[in-house]
C-alpha positions as CSV (number, residue, x, y, z in Angstrom):
1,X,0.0,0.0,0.0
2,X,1.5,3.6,-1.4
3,X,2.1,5.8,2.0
4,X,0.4,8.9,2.4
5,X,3.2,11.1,1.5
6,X,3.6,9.6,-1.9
7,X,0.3,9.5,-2.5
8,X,0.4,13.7,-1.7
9,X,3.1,14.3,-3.9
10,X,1.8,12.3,-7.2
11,X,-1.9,14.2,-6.4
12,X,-0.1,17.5,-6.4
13,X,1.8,16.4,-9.5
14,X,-1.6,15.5,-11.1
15,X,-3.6,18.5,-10.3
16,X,-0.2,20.3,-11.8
17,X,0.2,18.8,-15.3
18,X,-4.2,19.8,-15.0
19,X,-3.6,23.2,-14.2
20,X,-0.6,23.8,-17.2
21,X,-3.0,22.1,-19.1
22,X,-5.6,24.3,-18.5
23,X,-3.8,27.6,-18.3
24,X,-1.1,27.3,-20.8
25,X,-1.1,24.0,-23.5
26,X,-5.3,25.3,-24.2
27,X,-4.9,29.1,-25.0
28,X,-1.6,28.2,-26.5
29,X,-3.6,25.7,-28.9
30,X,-6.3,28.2,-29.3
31,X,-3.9,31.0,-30.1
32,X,-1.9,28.7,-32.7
33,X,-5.1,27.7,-34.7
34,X,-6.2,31.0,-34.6
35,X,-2.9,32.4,-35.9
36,X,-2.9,29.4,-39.1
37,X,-6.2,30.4,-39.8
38,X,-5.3,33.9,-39.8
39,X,-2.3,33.3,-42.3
40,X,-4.6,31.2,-44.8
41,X,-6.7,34.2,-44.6
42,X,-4.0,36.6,-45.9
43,X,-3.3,34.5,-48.4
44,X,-7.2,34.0,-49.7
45,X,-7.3,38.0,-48.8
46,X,-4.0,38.7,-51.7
47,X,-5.8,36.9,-54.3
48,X,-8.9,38.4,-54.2
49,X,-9.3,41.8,-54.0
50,X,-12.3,43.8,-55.3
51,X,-12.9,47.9,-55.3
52,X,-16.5,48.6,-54.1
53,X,-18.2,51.3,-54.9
54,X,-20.4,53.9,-52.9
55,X,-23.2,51.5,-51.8
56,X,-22.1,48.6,-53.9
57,X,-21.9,44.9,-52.0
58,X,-20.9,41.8,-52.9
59,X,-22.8,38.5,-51.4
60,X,-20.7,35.4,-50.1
61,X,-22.0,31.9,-49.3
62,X,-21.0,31.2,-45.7
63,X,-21.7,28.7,-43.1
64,X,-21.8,28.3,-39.3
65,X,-19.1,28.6,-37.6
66,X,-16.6,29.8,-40.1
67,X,-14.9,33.5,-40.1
68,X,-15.6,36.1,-42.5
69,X,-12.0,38.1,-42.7
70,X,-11.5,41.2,-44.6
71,X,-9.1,43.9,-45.1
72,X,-10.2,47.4,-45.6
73,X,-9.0,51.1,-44.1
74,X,-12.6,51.4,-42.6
75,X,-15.1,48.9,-41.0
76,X,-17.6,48.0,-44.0
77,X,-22.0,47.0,-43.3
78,X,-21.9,43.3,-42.9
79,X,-24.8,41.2,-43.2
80,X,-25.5,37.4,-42.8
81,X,-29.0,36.8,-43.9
82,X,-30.1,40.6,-44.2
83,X,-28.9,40.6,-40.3
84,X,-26.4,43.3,-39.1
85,X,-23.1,41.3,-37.9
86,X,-20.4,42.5,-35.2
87,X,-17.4,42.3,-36.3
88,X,-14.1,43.6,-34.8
89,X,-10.7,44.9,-36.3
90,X,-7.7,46.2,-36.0
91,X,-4.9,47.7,-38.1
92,X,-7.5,46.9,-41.3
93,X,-8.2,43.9,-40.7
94,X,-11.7,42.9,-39.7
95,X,-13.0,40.2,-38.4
96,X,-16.7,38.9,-38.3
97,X,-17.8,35.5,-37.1
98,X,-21.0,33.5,-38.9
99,X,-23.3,31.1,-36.4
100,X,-25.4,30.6,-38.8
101,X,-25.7,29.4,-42.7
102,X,-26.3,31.6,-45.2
103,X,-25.1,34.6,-47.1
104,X,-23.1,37.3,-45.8
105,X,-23.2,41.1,-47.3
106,X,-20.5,42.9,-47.4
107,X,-21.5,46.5,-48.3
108,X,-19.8,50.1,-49.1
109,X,-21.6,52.4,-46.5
110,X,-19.2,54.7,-47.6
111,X,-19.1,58.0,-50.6
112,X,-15.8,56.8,-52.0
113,X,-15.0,53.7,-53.1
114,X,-13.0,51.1,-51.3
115,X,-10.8,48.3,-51.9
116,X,-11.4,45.2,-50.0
117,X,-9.8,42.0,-50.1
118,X,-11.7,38.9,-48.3
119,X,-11.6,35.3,-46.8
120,X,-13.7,32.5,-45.3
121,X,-11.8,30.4,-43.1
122,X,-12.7,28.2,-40.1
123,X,-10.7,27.3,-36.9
124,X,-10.0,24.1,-35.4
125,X,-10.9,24.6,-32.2
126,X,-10.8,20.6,-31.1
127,X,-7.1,20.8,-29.7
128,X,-8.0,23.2,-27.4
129,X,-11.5,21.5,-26.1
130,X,-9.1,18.2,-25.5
131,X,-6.5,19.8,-23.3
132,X,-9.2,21.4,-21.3
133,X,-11.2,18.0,-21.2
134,X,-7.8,16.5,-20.2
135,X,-7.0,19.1,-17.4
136,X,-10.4,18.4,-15.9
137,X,-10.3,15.0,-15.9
138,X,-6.4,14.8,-14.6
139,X,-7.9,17.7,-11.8
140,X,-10.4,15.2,-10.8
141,X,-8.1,12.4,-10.3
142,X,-5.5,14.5,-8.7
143,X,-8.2,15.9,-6.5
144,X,-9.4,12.0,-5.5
145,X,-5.8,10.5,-5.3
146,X,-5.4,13.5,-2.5
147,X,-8.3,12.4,-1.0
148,X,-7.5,9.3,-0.9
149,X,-3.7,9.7,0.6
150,X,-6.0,11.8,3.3
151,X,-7.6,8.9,4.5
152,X,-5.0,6.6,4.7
153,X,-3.2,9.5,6.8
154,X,-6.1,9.4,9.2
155,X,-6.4,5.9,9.1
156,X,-2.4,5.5,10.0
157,X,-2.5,8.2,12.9
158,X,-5.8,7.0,13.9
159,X,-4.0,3.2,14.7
160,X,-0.5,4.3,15.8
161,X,-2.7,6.4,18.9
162,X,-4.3,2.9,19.8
């Protein structure tokens, strides 16, 4: 039978690798996918660039989940399915995300004309969901391996005072 001590140390370990898990392996997976997906945009975004005129749009076919990425000097009127669409930007590029299938507007509101550049791309989000699934399930069995080195600490002082 492991002693209590031992059985301490490898909860602590546990709930450790959890918590890097968690806190840094996740956002560092999100932030990497989100970064690819970013670059595959710029590349879509080089090939295909448009100059819209005053009130002009042009209509894409887009579906849930995927990321509407443009490049303009100003934030242009998005629409997915004649609904407005938030979007943020910096530095000209902007960003708008679909959670729905559909078609999405993208439309001058400007007088003068602007050029635009565009991409759909989607991110892979599952390597972030399975270190977070990971770090809780190590957390739990950090959490029950502690537990259960707690017990066998009570049960051990509890039989050396009889």
């Amino acid at each position: 039978m492991p002693s209590a001590r031992r059985l301490f140390t490898i909860g602590i370990v546990i709930l450790a690798v959890a918590v890097v898990l968690l806190f840094i392996v996740s956002p560092y997976a999100l932030e990497s996918t989100f970064s690819n997906s970013l670059k595959q945009a710029q590349k879509q975004i080089n090939l295909s660039t448009y100059l819209l005129a005053p009130n002009q749009n042009i209509s894409i076919s887009i579906s849930q989940g995927k990321l509407l990425i443009y490049n303009s000097s100003n934030p242009l009127k998005v629409l997915i399915n004649g609904q407005s669409v938030s979007q943020a930007g910096s530095n000209n590029i902007w960003v708008a995300a679909s959670t729905t299938n559909g078609t999405i507007t993208i439309a001058n509101n400007y007088t003068v004309p602007i050029r635009i550049g565009y991409a759909i791309v989607g991110i892979v989000l599952w390597p972030s969901y399975l270190s977070i699934f990971l770090s809780i399930i190590l957390g739990i069995v950090g959490v029950v391996i502690i537990a259960y080195g707690t017990i066998i600490s009570i049960r051990n002082k509890s039989k050396l005072m009889k």
